[in-house]
C-alpha positions in Angstrom: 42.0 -29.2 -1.0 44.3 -32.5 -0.5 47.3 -30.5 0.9 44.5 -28.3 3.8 42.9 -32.2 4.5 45.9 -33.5 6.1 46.8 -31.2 8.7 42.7 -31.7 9.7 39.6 -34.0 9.8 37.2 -33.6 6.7 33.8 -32.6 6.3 31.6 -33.4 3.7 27.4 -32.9 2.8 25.5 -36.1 3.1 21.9 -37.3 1.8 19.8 -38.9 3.4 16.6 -40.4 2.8 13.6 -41.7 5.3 10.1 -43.3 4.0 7.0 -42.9 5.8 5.6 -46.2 6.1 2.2 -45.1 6.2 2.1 -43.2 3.4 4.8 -43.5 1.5 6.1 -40.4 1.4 10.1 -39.7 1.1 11.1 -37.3 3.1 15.0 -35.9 2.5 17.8 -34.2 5.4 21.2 -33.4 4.6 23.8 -33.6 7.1 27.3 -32.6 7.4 29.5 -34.8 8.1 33.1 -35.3 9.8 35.4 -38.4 8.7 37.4 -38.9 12.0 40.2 -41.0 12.8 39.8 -43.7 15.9 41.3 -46.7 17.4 39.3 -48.9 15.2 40.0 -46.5 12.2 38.4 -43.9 10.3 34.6 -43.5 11.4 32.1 -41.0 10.5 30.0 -38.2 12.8 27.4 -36.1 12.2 28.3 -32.6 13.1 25.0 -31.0 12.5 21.3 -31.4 10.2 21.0 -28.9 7.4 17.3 -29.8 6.4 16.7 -29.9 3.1 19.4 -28.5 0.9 17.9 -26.4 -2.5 21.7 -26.3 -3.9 23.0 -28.3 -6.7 25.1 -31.3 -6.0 28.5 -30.1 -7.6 28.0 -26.7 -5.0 28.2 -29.4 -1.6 31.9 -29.1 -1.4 32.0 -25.7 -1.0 29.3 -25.5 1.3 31.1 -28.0 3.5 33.8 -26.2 3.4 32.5 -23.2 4.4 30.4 -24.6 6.8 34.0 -25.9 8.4 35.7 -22.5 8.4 32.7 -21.0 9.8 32.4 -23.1 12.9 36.3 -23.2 13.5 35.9 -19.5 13.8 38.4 -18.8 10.3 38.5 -16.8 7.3 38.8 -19.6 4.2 41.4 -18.1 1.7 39.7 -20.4 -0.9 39.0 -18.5 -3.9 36.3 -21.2 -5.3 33.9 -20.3 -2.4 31.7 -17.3 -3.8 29.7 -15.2 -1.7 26.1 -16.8 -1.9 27.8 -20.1 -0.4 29.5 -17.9 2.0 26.7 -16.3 3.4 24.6 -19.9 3.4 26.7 -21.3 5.4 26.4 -18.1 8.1 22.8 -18.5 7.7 22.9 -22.2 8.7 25.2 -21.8 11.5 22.9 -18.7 13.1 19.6 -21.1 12.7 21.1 -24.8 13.0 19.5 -26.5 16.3 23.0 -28.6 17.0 26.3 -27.4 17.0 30.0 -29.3 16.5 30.3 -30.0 20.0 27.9 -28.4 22.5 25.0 -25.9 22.1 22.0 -24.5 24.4 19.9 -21.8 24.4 18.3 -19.4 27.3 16.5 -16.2 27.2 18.6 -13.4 28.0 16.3 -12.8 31.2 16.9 -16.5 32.4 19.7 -16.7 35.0 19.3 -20.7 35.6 21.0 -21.2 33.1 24.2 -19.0 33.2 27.4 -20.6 31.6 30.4 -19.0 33.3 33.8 -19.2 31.8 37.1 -17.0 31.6 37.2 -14.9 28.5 40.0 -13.3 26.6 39.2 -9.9 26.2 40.7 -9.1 23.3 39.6 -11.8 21.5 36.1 -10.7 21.2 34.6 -9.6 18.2 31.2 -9.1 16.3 29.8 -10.7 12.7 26.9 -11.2 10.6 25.2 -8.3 12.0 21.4 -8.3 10.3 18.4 -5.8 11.1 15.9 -6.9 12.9 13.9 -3.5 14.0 11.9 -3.3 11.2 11.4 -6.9 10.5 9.4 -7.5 14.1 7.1 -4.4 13.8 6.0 -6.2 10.3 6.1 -9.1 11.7 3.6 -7.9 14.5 1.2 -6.5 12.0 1.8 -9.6 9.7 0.8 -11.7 12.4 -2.5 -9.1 14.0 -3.8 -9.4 10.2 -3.6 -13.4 10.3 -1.5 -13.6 7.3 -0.6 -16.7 7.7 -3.9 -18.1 8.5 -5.1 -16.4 4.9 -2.4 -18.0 3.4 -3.1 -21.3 4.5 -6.6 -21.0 3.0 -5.2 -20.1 -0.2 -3.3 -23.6 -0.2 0.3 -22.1 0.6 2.4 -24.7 2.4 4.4 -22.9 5.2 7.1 -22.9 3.4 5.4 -20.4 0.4 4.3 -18.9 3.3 7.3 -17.8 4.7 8.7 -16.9 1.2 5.5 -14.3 1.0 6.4 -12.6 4.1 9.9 -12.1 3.2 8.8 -10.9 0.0 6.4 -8.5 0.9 8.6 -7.5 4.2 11.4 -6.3 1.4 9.2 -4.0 0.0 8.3 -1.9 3.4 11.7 -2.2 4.8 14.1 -2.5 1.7 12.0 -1.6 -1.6 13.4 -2.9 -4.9 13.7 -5.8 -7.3 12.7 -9.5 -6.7 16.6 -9.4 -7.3 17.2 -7.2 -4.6 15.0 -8.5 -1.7 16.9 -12.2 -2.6 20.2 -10.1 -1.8 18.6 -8.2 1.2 17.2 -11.8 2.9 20.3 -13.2 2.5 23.5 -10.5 3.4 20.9 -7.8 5.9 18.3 -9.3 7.5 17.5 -11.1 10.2 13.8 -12.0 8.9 15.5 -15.7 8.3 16.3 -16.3 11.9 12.2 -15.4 13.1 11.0 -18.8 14.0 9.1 -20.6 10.7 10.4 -22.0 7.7 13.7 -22.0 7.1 13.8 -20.5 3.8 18.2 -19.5 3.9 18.6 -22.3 1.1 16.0 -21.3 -1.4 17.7 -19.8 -5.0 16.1 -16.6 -6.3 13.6 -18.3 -9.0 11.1 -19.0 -5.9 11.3 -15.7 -4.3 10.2 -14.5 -8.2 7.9 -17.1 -8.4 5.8 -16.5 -5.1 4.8 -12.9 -6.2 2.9 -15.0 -9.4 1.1 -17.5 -6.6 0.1 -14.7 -4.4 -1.4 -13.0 -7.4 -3.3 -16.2 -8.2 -5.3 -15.6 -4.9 -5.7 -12.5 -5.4 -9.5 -11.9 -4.8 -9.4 -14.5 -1.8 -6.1 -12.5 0.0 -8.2 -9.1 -0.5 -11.6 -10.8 0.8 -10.1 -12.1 4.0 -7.6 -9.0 4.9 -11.0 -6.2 4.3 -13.1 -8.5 7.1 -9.9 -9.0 9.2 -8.9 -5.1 9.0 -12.4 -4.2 10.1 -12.2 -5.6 13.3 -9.6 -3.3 13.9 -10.2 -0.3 12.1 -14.2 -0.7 12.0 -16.8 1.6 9.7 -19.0 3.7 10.5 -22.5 3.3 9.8 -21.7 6.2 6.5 -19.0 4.3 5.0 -16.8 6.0 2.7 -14.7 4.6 -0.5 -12.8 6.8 -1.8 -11.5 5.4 -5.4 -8.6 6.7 -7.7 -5.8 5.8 -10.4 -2.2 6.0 -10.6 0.5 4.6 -13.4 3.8 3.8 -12.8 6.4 3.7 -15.6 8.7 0.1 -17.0 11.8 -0.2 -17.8 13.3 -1.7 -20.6 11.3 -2.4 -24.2 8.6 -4.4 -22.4 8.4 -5.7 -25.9 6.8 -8.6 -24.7 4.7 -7.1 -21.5 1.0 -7.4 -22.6 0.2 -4.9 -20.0 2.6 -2.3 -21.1 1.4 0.8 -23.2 2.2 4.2 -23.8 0.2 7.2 -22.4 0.0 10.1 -19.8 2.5 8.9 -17.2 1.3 11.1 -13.9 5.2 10.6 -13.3 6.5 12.7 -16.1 8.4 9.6 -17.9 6.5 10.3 -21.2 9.9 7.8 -22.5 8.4 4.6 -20.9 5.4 2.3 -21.4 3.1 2.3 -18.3 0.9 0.0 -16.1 -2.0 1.2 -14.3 -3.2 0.8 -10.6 -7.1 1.4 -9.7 -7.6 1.3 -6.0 -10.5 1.5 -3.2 -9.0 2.8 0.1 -11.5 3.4 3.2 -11.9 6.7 5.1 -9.3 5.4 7.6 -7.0 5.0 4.6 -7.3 1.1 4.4 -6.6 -0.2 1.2 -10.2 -2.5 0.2 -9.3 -3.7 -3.1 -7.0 -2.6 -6.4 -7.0 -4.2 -10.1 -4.6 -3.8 -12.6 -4.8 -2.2 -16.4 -2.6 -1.7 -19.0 -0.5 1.2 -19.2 -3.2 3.2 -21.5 -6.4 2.7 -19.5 -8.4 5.2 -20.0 -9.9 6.7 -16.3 -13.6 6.8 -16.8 -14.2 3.2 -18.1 -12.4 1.8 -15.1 -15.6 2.5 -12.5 -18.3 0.6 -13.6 -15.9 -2.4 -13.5 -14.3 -1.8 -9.7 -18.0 -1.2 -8.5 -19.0 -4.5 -9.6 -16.1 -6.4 -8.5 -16.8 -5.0 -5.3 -21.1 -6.1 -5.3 -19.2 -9.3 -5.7 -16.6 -9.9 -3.9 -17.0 -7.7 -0.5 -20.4 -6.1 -0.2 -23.1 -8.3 -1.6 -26.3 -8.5 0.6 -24.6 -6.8 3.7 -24.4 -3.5 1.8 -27.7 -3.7 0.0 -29.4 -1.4 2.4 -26.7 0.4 3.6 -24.7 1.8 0.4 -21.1 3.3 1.3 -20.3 6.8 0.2 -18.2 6.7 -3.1 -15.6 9.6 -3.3 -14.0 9.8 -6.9 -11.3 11.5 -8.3 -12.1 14.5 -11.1 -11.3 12.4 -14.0 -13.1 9.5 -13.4 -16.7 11.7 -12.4 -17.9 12.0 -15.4 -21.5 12.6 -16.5 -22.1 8.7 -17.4 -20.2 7.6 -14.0 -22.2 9.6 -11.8 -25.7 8.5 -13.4 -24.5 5.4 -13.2 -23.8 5.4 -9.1 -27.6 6.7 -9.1 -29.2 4.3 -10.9 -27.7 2.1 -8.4 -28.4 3.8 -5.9 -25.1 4.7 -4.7 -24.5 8.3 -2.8 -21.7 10.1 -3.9 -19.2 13.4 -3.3 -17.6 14.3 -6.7 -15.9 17.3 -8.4 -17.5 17.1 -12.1 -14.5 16.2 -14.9 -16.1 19.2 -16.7 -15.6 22.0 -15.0 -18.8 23.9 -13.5 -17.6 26.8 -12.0 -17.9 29.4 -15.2 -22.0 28.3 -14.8 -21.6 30.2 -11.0 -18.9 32.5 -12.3 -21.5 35.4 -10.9 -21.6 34.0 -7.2 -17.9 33.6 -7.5 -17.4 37.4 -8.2 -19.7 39.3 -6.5 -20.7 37.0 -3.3 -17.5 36.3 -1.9 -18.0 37.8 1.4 -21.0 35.2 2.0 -18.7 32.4 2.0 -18.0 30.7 5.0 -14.1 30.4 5.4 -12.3 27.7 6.7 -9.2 28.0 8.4 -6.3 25.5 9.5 -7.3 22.9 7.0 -6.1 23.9 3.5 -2.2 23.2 4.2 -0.1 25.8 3.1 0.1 28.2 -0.3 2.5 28.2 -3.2 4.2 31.0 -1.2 4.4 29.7 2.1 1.2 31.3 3.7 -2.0 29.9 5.0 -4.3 28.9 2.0 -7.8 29.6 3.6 -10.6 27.7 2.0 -14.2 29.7 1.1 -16.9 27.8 0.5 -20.9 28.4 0.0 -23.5 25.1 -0.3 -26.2 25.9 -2.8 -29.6 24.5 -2.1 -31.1 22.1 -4.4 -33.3 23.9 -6.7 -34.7 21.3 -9.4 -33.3 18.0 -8.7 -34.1 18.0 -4.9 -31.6 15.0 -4.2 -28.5 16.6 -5.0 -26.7 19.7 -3.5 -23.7 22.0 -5.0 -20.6 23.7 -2.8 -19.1 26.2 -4.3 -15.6 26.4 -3.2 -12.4 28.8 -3.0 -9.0 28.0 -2.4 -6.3 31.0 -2.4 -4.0 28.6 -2.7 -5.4 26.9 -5.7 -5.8 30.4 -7.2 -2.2 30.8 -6.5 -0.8 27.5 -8.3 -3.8 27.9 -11.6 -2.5 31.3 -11.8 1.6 30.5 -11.4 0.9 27.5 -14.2 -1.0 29.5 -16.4 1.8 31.8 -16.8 4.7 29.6 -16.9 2.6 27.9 -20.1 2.1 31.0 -21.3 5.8 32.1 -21.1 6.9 28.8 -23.1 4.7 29.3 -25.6 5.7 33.2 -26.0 9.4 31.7 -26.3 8.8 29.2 -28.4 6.7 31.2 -31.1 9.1 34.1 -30.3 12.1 31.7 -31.3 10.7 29.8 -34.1 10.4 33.6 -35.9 13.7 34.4 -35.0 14.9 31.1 -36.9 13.5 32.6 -40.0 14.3 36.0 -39.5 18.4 35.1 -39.3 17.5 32.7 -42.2 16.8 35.3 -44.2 19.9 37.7 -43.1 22.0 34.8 -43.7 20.5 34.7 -47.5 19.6 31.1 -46.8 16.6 31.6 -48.3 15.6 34.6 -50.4 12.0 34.3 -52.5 8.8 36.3 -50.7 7.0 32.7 -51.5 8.8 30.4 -49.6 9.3 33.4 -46.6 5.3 33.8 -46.3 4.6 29.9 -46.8 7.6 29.4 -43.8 5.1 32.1 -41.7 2.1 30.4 -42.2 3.2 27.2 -41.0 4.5 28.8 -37.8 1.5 30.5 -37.1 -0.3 27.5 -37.8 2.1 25.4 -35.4 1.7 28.3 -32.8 -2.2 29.6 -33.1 -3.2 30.4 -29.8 0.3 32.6 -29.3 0.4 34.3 -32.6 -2.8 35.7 -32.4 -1.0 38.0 -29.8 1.4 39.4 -32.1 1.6 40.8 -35.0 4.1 39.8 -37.4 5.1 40.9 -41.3 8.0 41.1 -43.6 10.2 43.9 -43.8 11.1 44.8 -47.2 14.0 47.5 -48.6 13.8 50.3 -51.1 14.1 47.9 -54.0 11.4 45.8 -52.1 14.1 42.9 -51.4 13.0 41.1 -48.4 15.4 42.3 -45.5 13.9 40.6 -42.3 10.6 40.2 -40.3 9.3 42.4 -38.0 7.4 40.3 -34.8 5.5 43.1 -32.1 4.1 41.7 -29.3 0.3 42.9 -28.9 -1.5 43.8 -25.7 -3.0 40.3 -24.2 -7.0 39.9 -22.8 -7.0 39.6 -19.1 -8.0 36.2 -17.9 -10.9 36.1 -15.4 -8.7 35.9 -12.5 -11.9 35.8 -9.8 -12.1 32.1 -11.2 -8.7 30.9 -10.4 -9.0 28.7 -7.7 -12.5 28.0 -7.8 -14.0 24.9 -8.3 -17.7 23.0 -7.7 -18.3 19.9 -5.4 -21.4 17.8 -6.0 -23.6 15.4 -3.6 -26.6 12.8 -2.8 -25.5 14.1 0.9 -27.9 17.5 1.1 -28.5 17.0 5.0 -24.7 18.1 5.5 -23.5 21.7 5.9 -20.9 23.1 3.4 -17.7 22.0 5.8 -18.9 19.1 6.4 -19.6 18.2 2.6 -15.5 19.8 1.8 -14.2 17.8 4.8 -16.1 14.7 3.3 -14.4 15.4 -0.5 -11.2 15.6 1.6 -11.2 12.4 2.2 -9.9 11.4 -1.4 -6.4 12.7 0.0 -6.2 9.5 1.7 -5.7 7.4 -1.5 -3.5 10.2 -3.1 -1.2 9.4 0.3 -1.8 5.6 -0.8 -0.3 6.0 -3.7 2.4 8.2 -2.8 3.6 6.0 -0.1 3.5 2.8 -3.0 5.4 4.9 -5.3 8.3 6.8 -2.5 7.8 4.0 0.5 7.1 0.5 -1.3 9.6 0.7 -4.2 6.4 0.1 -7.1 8.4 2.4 -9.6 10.0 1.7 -11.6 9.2 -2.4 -12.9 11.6 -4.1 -14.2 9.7 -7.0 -15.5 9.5 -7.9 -19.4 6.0 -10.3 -18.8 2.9 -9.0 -18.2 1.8 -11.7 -15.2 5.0 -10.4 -13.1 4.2 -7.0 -13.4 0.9 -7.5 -12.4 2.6 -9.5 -8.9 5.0 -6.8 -8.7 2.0 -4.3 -8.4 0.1 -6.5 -6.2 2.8 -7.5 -3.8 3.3 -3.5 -3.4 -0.3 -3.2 -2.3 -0.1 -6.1 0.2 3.0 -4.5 1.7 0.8 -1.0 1.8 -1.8 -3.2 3.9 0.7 -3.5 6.7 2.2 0.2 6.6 -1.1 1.1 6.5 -2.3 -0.7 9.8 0.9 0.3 11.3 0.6 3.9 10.9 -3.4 3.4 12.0 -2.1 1.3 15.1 0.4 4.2 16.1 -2.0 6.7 15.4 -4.2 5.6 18.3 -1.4 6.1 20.1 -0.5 9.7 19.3 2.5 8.9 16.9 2.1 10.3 13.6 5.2 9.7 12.1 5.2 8.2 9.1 6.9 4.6 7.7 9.7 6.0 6.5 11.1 8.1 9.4 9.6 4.8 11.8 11.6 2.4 9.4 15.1 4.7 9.6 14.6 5.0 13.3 14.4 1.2 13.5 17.0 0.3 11.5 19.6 0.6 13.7 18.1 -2.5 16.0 19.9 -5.5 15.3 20.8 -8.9 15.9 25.2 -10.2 15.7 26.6 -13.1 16.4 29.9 -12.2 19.3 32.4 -14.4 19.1 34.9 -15.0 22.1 37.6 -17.1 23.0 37.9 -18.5 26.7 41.3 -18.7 28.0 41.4 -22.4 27.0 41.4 -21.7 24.2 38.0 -22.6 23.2 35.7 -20.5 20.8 32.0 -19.5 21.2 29.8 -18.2 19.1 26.9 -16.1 20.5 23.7 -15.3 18.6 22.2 -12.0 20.4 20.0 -9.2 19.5 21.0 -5.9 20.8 19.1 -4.4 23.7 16.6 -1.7 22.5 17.8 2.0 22.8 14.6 4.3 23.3 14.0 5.1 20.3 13.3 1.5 19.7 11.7 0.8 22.6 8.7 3.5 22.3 7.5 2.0 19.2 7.8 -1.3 20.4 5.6 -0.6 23.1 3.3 1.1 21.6 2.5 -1.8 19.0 3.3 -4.7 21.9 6.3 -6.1 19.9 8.1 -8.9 21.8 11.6 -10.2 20.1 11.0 -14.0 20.0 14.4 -14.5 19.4 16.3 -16.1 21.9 20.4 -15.9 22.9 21.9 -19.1 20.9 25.4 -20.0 22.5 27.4 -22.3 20.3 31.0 -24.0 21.6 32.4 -24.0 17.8 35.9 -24.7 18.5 37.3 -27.2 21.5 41.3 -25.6 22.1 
């Protein structure tokens, strides 16, 4: 460092401290500095204000002298300045207000105030390119919803603020770790330069510690985003909740996790403790309110509990009179849930957890053709065809208040049938193999006495009942009766009631509506089946990578937040006839971005210019379909006098 400061001025990080007389608060700026040499001797400047610095002491030096390189326009070859410094010191250049000689700003429409000067044209050259596509249409929604505003309420300063939006904004545009959206802020995005908070300087502990404020505040963040999304995506008069679970898998031991636990993973990582998301979504797909169990919750229990919170929290007198339409999933309707939502009064749509279509099996078989069929609506078959839905409303015979649809899916039939067999085959296989163990055991002379052969048999049958009732198996003896192998025929199986495949029984308070309307109305529940599918695919929820129960909890929670603004973004473009989804928007945005140009007049002198890239029409469309305006203007920055 001695041998560089001679051929140049030095620069150095300064603290400074003013007092509020008033109120005797301390407020701190750090500035760097530039010891210059003058007539009178060597005098100090201030090149430009940092703020406040969140950066150890012993880390100034290389921040200065990063900052130096960066504003000369040079590469440091200085092995001690890592890349975290490296890339504060770009962010601090792209936001700083000042600059080491001269610096203005005008919006790229303005032409009053155009700078002219002669460029080299081979100097120029691009850097610190960040993506700034995605970040404004969040930023549009963050700011429709009031997030902010919601915040404030919940006592954030603007500076926790502004660590929430980046936060959540990693989830919808670059899902991942707390680890990973501290790396995405920092080296890809342009979220730092959107006018607020500077947040550049902040170490990763905060942007891990936000997710456990914003799950503090939970109920009061979930209050005020339900009554601000319904003044844009307003009820109808027969408001639906649809209500459902989902788990999501942890990695690592979770040794410590209080809300990790072992049990059916819906993901297929039977391997990993889970944690468990309820969640109320609206008709429109809004999400209304979630709560978090441990990774073992059993389904049923969880309803009583969510309806309550609701009463609470959201509904209270406003609902008394007008009770919203609860739409379950199959393993939460069970016989105690459903008398439950009666006694309170509640109307429902459910599909039983205990299957009721064997009680109609006789309507299923032999009055089919009275169904009515619906067409167009029932997606596509296992094989690629139209899966056309039957179904048949059954007037209420002795409990007047509730009606039955009988429905039929072909496709349904198609998948029951398809797993049915595949189980079957395993289980054939497995039976099948296990006796062919013992059968080469035996030919090997591993093990020779009828006792231990027939006690062998009656544990595999026992291990294997429902399978080995369809074959019929006995041990082959010789002349001499020595036991020379087993003999393992396959018998003829029962036919399954195939006319029931694909049949199942929906169940409702709403006995005005025809059979359609009462399927369409089931239907619904897709919409928090999408929910979670976009958390898990979309929002980066799975896996979680936390070891305490509280941050898994805020990792959860900070997914559903994100899922509010994908939500209103897809609702918002809907309205507009654009029903592409986040992900394909997101990739098509992705390629908007902001770089700083750099250029050398033929003085010699270098500028620096902050721009974001004119929108292509890709971009463009969905900016003007959601009204997005770039509020960032063209910074020009003299960084280097010739």
């Amino acid at each position: 460092m001695d041998g560089i400061a001679k051929d140049r001025d030095v620069m150095f990080i300064r603290e400074y401290k003013t007092k509020n007389k008033k109120t005797n608060e301390v407020y701190i700026n750090h500035k760097l500095v530039e010891s210059i040499w003058t007539d009178k001797g060597p005098r100090q400047r201030t090149v430009m204000s940092l703020g406040q610095l969140y950066l150890p002491r012993s880390e100034w030096k290389k921040l200065a002298h990063a900052l130096e390189y960066q504003l000369s326009g040079q590469v440091s070859l200085l092995e001690e300045i890592d890349k975290d410094i490296d890339i504060l010191a770009m962010r601090i250049i792209s936001n700083t207000e000042l600059s080491k000689k001269l610096q203005y700003k005008r919006d790229s429409d303005d032409q009053d105030d155009q700078k002219l000067v002669t460029v080299d044209l081979n100097s120029i050259s691009t850097c610190k390119s960040r993506s700034i596509g995605p970040e404004l249409v969040c930023l549009k929604i963050w700011q429709l919803l009031d997030f902010d505003r919601i915040l404030g309420q919940c006592q954030f300063s603007q500076r926790d603020a502004a660590l929430a939006r980046a936060v959540i904004f990693s989830r919808l545009i670059a899902p991942g770790s707390e680890r990973h959206t501290y790396s995405w802020f920092q080296k890809r995005s342009g979220l730092a330069e959107i006018p607020g908070a500077n947040i550049s300087g902040l170490g990763k502990d905060l942007f891990y510690e936000i997710g456990d404020r914003l799950y503090e505040k939970k109920e009061k963040i979930e209050e005020q985003l339900y009554y601000k999304e319904r003044e844009y995506f307003p009820h109808t008069n027969h408001t639906i909740f649809l209500y459902d679970l989902t788990n999501t898998y942890m990695e690592g031991s979770s040794l410590g996790n209080n809300m990790a636990a072992y049990g059916h993973c819906k993901s297929k990582r039977f391997d990993c403790p889970l944690i468990t998301l309820s969640l109320v979504v609206s008709a429109d797909g809004m999400p209304v309110a979630c709560h978090i169990y441990r990774g073992n919750q059993s389904e049923p229990e969880t309803m009583e509990g969510m309806i309550q919170r609701l009463e609470n929290q959201l509904w209270g007198v406003q609902q008394s009179l007008n009770k919203p339409t609860i739409v379950m999933d199959r393993g939460i309707a069970t016989q105690d849930n459903i008398k439950y939502l009666r006694s309170k009064g509640y109307p429902y749509i459910v599909i039983k957890r205990e299957d009721e279509s064997g009680d109609y099996a006789a309507i299923f078989q032999k009055e089919r053709d009275t169904f009515t069929c619906i067409e167009g609506k029932g997606g596509k078959s296992v094989y690629g065809d139209e899966n056309k839905i039957y179904v048949k409303k059954l007037e209420p015979e002795e409990d007047k208040s509730i009606c039955k649809v009988l429905c039929y899916s072909d496709g349904k039939a198609q998948k029951e049938r398809a797993i049915i067999f595949k189980k079957d085959n395993k289980r054939d296989t497995r039976f099948v193999e296990a006796v062919g163990r013992l059968n080469l055991s035996i030919k090997k002379g591993t093990i020779r006495k009828l006792e231990k052969i027939e006690a062998k048999i009656i544990r595999i049958k026992k291990n294997h009942q429902l399978t080995s009732s369809y074959y019929e198996t006995f041990i082959e003896k010789d002349e001499t009766g020595k036991v020379i192998g087993i003999v393992n025929n396959a018998k003829e199986k029962p036919q399954a009631n195939d006319k029931l495949y694909g049949c199942y029984v929906i169940e409702s308070t709403h006995t005005h509506l025809t059979d359609v309307a009462l399927w369409d109305l089931y239907m619904t529940l897709s919409r928090v089946e999408s929910a979670f599918r976009a958390m898990k695919k979309e929002l980066g929820m799975r896996p979680v990578y936390h070891q305490t129960g509280i941050r898994s909890e805020a990792h959860l929670f900070i997914t559903v937040l994100a899922y509010h603004i994908l939500a209103s973004i897809e609702n918002f473009l809907y309205r507009k006839g654009e029903h592409r989804h986040w992900e394909t928007l997101r990739e098509d945005l992705s390629t908007h971005t902001r770089s700083t140009v750099v250029i050398k007049d033929k003085d010699g002198n270098v500028y620096h210019i902050r721009v974001s890239g004119t929108p292509e029409d890709i971009h463009a469309d969905i900016y003007e379909k959601l009204e997005v305006r770039d509020p960032l203007k063209t910074i020009t920055s003299l960084v280097k006098i010739a």
